[in-house]
Backbone as CSV, one residue per row, in Angstrom:
resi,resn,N_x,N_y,N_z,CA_x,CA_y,CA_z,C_x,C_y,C_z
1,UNK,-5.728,23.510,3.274,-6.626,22.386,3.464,-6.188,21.639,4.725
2,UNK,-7.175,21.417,5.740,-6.998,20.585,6.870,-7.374,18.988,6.388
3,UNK,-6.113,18.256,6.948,-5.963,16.621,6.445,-5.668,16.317,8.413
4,UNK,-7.227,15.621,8.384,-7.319,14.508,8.987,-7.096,13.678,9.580
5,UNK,-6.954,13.118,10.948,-6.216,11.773,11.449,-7.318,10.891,10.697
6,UNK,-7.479,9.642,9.972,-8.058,9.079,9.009,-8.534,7.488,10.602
7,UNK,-7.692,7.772,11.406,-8.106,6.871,12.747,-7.000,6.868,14.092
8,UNK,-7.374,6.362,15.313,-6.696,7.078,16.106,-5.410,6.301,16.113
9,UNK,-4.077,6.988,16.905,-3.098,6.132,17.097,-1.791,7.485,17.498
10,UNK,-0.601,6.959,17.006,0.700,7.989,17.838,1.351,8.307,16.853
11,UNK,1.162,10.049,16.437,2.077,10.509,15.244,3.680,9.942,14.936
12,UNK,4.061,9.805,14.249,5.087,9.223,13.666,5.938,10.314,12.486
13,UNK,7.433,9.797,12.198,7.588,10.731,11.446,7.722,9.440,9.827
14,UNK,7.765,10.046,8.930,7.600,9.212,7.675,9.094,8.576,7.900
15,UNK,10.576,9.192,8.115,11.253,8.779,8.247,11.168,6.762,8.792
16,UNK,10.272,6.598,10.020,10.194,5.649,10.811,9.391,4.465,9.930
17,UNK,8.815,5.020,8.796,8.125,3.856,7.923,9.053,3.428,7.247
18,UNK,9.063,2.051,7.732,9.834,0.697,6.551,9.816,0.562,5.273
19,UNK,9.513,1.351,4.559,9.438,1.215,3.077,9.902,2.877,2.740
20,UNK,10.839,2.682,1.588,11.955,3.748,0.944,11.083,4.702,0.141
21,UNK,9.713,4.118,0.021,8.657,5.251,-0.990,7.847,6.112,-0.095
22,UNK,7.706,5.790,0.775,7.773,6.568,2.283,8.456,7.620,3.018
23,UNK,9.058,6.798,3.071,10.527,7.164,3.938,11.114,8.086,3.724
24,UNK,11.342,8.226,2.182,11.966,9.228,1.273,11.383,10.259,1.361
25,UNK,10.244,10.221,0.883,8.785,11.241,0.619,9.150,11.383,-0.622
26,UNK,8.893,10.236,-1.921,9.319,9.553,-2.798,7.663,10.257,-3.225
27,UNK,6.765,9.938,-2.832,5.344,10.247,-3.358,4.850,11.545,-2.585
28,UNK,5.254,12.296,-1.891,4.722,13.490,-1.154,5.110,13.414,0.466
29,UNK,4.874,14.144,1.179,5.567,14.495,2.499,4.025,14.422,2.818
30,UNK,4.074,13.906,4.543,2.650,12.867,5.170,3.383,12.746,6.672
31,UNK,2.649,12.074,7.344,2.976,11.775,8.644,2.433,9.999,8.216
32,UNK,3.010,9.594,9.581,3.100,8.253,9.799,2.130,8.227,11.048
33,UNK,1.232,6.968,11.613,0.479,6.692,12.335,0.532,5.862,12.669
34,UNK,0.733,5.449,14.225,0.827,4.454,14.904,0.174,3.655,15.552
35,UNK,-0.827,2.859,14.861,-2.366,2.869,15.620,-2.139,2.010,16.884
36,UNK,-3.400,2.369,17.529,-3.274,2.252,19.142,-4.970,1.203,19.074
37,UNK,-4.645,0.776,20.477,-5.366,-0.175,20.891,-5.778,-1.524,20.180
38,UNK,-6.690,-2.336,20.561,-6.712,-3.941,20.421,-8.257,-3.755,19.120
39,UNK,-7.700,-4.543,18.383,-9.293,-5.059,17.481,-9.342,-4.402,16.010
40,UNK,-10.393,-4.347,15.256,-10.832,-3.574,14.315,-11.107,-2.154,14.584
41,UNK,-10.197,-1.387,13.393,-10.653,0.067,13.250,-10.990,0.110,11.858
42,UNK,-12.075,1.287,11.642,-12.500,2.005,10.926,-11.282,3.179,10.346
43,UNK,-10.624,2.620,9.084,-10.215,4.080,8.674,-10.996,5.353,7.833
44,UNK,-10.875,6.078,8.106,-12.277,7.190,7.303,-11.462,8.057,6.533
45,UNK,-11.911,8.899,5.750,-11.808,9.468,4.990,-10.581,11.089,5.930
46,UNK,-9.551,11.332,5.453,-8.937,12.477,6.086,-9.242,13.870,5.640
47,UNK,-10.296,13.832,4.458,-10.385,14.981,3.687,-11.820,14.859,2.498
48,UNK,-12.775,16.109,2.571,-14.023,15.753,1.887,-13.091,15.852,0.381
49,UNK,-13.966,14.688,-0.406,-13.703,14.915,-1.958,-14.113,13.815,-2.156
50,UNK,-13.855,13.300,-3.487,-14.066,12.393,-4.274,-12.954,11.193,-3.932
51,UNK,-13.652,9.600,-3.813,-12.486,8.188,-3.710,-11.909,8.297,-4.934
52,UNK,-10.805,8.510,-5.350,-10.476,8.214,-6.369,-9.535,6.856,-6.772
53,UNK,-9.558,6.298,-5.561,-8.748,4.758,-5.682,-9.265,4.284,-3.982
54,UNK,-9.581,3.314,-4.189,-9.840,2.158,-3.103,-9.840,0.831,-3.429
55,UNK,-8.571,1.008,-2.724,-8.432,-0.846,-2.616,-8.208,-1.325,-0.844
56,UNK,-7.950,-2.533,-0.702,-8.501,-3.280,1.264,-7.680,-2.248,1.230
57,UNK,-5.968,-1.950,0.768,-5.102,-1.577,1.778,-4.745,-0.202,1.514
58,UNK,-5.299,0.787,0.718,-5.010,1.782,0.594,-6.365,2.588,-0.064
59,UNK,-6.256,3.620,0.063,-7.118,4.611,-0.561,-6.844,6.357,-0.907
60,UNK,-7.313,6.441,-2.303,-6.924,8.209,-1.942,-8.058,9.000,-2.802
61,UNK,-7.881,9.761,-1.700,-9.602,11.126,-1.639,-8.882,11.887,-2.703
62,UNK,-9.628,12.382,-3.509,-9.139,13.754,-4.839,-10.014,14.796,-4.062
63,UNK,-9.192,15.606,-3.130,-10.138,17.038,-2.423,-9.625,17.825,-3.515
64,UNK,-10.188,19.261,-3.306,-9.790,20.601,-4.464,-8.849,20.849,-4.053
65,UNK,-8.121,20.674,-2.597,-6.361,21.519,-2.540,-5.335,20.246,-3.262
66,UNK,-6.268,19.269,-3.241,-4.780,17.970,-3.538,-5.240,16.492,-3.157
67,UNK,-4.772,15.503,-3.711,-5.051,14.038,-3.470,-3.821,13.804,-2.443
68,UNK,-5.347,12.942,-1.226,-4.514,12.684,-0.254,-4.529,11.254,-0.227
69,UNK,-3.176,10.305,-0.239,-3.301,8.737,0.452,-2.730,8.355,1.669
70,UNK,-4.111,7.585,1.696,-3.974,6.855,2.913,-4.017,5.219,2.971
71,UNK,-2.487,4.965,3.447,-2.279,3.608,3.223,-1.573,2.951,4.556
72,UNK,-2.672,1.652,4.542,-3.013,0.946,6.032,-2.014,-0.115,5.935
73,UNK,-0.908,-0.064,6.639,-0.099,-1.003,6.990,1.018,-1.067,5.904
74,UNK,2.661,-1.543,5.788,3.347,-1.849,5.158,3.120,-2.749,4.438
75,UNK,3.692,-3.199,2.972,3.371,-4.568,2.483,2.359,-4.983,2.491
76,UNK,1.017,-4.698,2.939,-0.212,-5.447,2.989,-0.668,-5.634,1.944
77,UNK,-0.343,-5.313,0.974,-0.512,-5.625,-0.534,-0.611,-7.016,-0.608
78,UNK,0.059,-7.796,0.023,0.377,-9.334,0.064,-0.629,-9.918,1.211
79,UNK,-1.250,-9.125,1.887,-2.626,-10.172,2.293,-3.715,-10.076,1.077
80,UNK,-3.840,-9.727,0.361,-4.492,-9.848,-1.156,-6.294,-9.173,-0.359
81,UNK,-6.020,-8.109,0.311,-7.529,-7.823,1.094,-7.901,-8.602,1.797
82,UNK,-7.031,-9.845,2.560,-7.365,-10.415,3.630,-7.606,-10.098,5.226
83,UNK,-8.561,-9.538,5.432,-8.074,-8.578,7.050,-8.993,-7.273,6.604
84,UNK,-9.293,-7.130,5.342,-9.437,-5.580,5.437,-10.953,-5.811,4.604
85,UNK,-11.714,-4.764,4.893,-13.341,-4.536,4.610,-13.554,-3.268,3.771
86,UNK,-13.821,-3.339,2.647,-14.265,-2.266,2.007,-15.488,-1.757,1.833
87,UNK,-15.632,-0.376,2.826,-16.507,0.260,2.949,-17.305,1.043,2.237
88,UNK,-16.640,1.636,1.272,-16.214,2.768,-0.071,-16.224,2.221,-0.813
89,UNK,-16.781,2.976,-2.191,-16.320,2.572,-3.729,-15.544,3.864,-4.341
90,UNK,-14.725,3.274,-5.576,-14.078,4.625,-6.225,-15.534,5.383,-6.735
91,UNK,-15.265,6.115,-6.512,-16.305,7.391,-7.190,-17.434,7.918,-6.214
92,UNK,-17.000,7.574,-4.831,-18.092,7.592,-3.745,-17.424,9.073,-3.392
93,UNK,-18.545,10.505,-2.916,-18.142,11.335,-2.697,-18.311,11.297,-1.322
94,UNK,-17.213,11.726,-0.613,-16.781,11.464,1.129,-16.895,12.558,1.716
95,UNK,-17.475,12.717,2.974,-17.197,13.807,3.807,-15.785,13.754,4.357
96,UNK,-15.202,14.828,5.291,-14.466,13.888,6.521,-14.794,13.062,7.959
97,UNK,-14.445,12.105,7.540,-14.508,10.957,8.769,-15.822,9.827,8.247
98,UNK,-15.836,10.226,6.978,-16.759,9.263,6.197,-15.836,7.621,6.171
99,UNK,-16.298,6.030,6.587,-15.697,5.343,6.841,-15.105,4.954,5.132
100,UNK,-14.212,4.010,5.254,-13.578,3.791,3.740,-13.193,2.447,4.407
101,UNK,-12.334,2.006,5.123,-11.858,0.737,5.165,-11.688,0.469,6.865
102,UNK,-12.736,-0.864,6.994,-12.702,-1.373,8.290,-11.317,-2.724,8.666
103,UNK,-10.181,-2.369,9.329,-9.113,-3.682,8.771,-8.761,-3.508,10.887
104,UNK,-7.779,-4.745,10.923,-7.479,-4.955,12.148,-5.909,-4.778,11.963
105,UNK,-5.358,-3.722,12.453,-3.087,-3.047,12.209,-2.769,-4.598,13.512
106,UNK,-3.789,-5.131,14.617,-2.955,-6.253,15.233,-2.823,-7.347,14.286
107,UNK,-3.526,-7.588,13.854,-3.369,-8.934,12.927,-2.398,-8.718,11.794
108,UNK,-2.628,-7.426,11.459,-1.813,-7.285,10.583,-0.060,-7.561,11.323
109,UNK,-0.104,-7.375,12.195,0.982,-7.273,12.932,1.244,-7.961,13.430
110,UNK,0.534,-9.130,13.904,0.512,-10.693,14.326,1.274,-11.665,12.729
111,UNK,1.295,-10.614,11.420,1.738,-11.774,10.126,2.844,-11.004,10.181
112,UNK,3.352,-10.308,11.004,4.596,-9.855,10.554,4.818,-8.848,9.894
113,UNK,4.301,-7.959,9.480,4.039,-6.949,8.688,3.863,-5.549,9.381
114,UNK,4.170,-4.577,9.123,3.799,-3.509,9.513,2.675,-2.989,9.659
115,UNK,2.215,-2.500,10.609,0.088,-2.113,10.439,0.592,0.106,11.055
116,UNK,1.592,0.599,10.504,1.726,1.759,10.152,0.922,2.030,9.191
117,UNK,0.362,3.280,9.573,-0.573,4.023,8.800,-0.131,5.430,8.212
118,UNK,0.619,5.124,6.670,0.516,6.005,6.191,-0.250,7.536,5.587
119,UNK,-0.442,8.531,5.518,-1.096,9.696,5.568,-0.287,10.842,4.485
120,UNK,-0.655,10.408,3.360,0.369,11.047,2.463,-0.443,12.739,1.487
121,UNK,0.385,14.044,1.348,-0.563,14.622,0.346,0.501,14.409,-0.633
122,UNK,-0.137,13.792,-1.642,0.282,13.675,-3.162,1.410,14.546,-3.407
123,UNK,2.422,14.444,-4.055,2.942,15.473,-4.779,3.215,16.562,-4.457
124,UNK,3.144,17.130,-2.947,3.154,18.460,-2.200,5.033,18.323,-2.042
125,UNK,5.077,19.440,-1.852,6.284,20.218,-1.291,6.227,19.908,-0.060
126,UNK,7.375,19.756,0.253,7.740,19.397,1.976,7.046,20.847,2.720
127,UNK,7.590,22.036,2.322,7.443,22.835,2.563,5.511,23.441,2.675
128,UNK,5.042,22.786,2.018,3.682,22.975,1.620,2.794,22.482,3.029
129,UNK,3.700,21.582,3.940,2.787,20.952,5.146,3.287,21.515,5.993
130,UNK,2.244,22.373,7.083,2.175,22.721,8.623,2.055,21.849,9.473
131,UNK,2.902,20.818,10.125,2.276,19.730,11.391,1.107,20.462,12.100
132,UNK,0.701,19.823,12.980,-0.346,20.579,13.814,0.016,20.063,15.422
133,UNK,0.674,18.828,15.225,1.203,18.161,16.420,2.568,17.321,16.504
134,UNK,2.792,17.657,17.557,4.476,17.200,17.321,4.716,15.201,16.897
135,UNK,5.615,14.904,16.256,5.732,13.475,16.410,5.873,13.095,17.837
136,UNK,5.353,11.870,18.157,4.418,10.992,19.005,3.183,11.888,19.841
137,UNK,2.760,12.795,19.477,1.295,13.063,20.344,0.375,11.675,19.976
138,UNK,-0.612,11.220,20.687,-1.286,10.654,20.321,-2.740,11.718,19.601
139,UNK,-3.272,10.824,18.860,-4.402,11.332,17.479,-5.411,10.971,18.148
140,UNK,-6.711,11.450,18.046,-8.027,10.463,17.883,-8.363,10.872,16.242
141,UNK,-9.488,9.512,16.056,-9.610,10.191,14.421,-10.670,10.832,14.369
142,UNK,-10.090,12.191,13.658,-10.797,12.898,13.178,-10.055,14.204,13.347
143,UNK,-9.161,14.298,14.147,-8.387,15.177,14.397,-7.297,15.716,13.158
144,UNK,-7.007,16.776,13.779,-6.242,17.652,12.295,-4.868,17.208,12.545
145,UNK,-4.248,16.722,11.351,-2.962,16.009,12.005,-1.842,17.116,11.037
146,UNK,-2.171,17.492,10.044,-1.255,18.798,9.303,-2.272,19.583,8.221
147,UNK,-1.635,21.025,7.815,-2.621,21.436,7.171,-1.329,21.776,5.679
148,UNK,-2.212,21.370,4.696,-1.733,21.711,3.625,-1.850,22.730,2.996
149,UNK,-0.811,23.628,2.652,-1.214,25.162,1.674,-0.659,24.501,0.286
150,UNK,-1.705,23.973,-0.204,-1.226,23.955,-1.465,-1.403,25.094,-2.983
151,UNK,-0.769,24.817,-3.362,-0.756,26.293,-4.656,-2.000,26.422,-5.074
């Protein structure tokens, strides 16, 4: 299964995300995203399937190889969806690059907070992800950022 740049910015390795559930690959092995330029982005969908969770600061698609999340910024849990626009509902079936959450990573980053864009597949084996591009290429979204062979 091909997973998505979900919006544009500069590959990262999970290592470099501030939080240990990350970091670790505590919830699945993902790349990190470094979004680029000034204003509001559109994050979209990295993979066709079903929303199976959407909230402002995170979301994850249930495709047939595996549930992928994608979660916008560190800690943003604590702007309580302040900053962020929900595009999507749970149970909305997504293409890829279907929009899900319109939020601004500067502002987020203006409160102090991280506006890293997590890109996680669920529960996969380290081993289970092919990069497609080395850490720091820059992304546009829509682009294939790793491909998953899952079982």
């Amino acid at each position: 299964m091909e997973v998505h740049a979900p919006q544009p910015g500069r590959l990262a390795p999970l290592d470099d995300v501030p939080d240990p559930v990350f970091a670790t690959g505590m919830v699945g092995p993902g790349v990190a995203l470094v979004p680029g330029g000034d204003g509001p982005v559109v994050a979209a969908s990295p993979v066709a399937g079903k929303l199976a969770l959407a909230k402002p600061h995170a979301f994850l698609v249930r495709a047939t190889g595996g549930d992928v999340l994608v979660h916008l910024g560190i800690d943003t849990i604590e702007l309580r969806g302040q900053g962020f626009e929900l595009l999507a509902r749970a149970g909305d079936v997504l293409a890829v690059g279907d929009p899900v959450v319109r939020w601004d990573p500067g502002a987020v980053a203006k409160q102090g907070l991280s506006s890293l864009v997590v890109v996680i597949a669920m529960g996969a084996a380290p081993a289970d992800l092919v990069p497609v591009a080395a850490d720091g290429a820059e992304v546009a979204a829509g682009d294939v950022i790793f491909r998953w062979a899952s079982p």
